[in-house]
C-alpha positions in Angstrom: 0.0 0.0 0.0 2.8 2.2 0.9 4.6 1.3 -2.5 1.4 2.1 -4.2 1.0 5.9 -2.8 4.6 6.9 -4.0 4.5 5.1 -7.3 1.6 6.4 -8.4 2.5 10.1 -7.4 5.5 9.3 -9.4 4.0 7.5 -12.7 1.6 10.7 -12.6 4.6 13.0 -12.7 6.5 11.3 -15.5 3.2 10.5 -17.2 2.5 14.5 -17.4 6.1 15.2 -18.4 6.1 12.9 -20.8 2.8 13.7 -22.4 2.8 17.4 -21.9 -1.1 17.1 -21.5 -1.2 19.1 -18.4 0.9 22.3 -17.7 4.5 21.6 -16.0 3.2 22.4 -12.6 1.1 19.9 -12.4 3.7 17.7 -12.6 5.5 19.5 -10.3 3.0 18.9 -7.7 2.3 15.5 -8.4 6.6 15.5 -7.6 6.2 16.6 -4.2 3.6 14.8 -3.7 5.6 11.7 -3.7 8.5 13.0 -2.2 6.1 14.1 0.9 4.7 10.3 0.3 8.1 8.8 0.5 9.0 11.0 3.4 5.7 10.3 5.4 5.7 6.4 4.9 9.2 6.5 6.3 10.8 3.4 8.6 13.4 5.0 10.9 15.8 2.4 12.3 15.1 1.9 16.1 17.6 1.0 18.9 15.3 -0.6 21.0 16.3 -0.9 24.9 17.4 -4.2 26.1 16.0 -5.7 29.1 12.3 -7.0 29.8 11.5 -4.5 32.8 10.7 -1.5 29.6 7.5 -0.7 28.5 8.4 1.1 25.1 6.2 3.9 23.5 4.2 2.4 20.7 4.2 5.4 18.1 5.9 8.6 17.5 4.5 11.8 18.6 3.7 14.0 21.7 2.2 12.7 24.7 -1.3 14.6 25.0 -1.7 13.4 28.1 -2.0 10.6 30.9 -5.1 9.2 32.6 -6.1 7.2 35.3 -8.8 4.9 34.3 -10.4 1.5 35.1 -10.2 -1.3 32.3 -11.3 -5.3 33.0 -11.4 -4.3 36.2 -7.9 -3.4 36.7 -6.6 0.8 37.4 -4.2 1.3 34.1 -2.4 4.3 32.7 -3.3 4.8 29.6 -0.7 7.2 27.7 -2.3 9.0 24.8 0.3 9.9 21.6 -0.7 12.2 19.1 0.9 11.5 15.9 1.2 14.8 13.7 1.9 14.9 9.2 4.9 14.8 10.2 6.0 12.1 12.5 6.6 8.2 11.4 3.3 6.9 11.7 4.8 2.9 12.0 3.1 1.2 15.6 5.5 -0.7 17.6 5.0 -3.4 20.2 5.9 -2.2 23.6 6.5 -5.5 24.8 8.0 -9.0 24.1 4.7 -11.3 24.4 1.9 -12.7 22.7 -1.1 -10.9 20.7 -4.4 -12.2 23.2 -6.9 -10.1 20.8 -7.9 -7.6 18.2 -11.1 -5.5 18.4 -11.8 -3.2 15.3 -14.5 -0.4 15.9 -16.1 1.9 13.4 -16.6 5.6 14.4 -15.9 9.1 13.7 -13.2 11.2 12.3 -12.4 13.7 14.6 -9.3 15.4 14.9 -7.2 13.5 17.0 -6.7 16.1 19.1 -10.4 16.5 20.0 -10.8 14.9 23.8 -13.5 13.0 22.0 -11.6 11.2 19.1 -10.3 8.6 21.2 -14.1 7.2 22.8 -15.8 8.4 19.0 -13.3 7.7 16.3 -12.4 4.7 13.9 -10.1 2.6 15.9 -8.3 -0.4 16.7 -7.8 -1.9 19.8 -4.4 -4.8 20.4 -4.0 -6.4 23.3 -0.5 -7.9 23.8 0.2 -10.2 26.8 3.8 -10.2 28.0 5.7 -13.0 27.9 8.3 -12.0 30.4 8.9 -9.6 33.3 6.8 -8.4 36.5 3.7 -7.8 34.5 0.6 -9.8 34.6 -1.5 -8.0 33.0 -2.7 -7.0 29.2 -1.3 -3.9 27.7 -3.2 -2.5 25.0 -2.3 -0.6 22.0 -5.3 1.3 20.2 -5.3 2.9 17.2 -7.3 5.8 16.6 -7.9 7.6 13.5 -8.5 11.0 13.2 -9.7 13.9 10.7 -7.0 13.2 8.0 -6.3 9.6 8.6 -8.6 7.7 7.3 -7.0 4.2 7.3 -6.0 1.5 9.6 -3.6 -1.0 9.2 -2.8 -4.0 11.7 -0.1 -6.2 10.5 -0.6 -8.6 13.4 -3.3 -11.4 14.3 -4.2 -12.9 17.6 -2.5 -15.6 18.8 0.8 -14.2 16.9 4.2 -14.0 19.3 5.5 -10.2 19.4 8.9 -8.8 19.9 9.4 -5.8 21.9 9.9 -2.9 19.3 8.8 -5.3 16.5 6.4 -3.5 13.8 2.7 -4.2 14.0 0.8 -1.7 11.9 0.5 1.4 10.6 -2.3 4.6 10.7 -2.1 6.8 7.1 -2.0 10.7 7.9 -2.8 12.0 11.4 -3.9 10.2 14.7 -3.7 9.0 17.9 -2.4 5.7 19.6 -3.1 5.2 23.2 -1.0 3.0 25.3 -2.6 1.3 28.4 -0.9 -0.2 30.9 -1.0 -1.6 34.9 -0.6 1.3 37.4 1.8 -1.1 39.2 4.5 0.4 36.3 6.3 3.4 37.4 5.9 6.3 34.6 8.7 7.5 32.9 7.2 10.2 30.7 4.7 13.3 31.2 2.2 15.1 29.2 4.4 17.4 26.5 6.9 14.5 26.0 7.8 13.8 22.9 9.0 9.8 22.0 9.6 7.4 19.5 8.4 4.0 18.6 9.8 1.3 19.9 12.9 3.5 21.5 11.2 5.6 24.0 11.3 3.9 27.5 7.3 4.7 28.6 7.4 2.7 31.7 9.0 0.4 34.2 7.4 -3.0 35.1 8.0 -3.1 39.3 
């Protein structure tokens, strides 16, 4: 899909060069739009932190904020990251373990910004059990789409054994992920923070 954004941007450029059917700066355009295509799709290399105490941020972006909430019972963080244009919009695991579920719910497009987007927008939930550490308990990653992103990708299925770090989807344009996680770990970040997939050291399991 990614391959398919930035080649067609570029066959339309060449195509309009080559044909001279439209004037030059529509090709020009249809240039930067693959260039902005290439640069948005983008897979940074990640050092991710050894140890299985880490609970690592699962996207790029600015923490929005952190709440206390109730989920299965349990009191969990849960982190919300807003994901700008221009931040890497590749979803990492923040834990070695095992995917227990996937829940996909239609919704709304709001920005992602909006307090709303993440109970009323287009999202998808993952909940990874880890495999190793002090942690008993489900985390769960949740995509969120928001007013420009308008597509979800999940590149895992349940049952499916995750590394910590390792790749497991991807939101196009915009959004929000919300990591939540066990009050029993010990925060590392704050609202304003900004982190990075897979790299970023959220949390401590205790």
């Amino acid at each position: 899909m990614v391959g398919c954004f930035i080649v067609g941007t570029m066959l339309l450029e060449v195509g309009q060069v080559a044909h001279r059917r439209e004037p030059a700066w529509i090709a020009g355009l249809a240039f930067l739009a693959a260039v902005y295509c290439a640069y948005f799709f983008r897979d940074p290399q990640r050092v991710i932190p050894a140890g299985d105490r880490w609970i690592l941020a699962p996207a790029d972006g600015k923490i929005l904020e952190i709440v206390q909430t109730i989920e299965a019972g349990s009191p969990v963080w849960v982190v919300r990251i807003f994901l700008s244009i221009f931040d890497p919009h590749l979803q990492r695991s923040p834990v070695a373990g095992q995917v227990q579920s996937l829940t996909y719910r239609p919704g709304k497009f709001l920005d992602a910004r909006d307090p709303q987007a993440a109970f009323e927008n287009e999202q998808n939930r993952i909940e990874i059990a880890p495999s190793s550490g002090s942690l008993r308990t489900p985390l769960v990653v949740t995509q969120i789409a928001g007013l420009i992103a308008r597509r979800i990708r999940c590149w895992v299925r349940e049952g499916q054994p995750v590394k910590a770090g390792e790749r497991i989807g991807l939101i196009q344009f915009g959004s929000q992920v919300d990591l939540a996680l066990p009050q029993t770990a010990r925060l590392r970040v704050k609202a304003g923070d900004r982190v990075k997939a897979g790299e970023s050291v959220i949390a401590e399991s205790t």
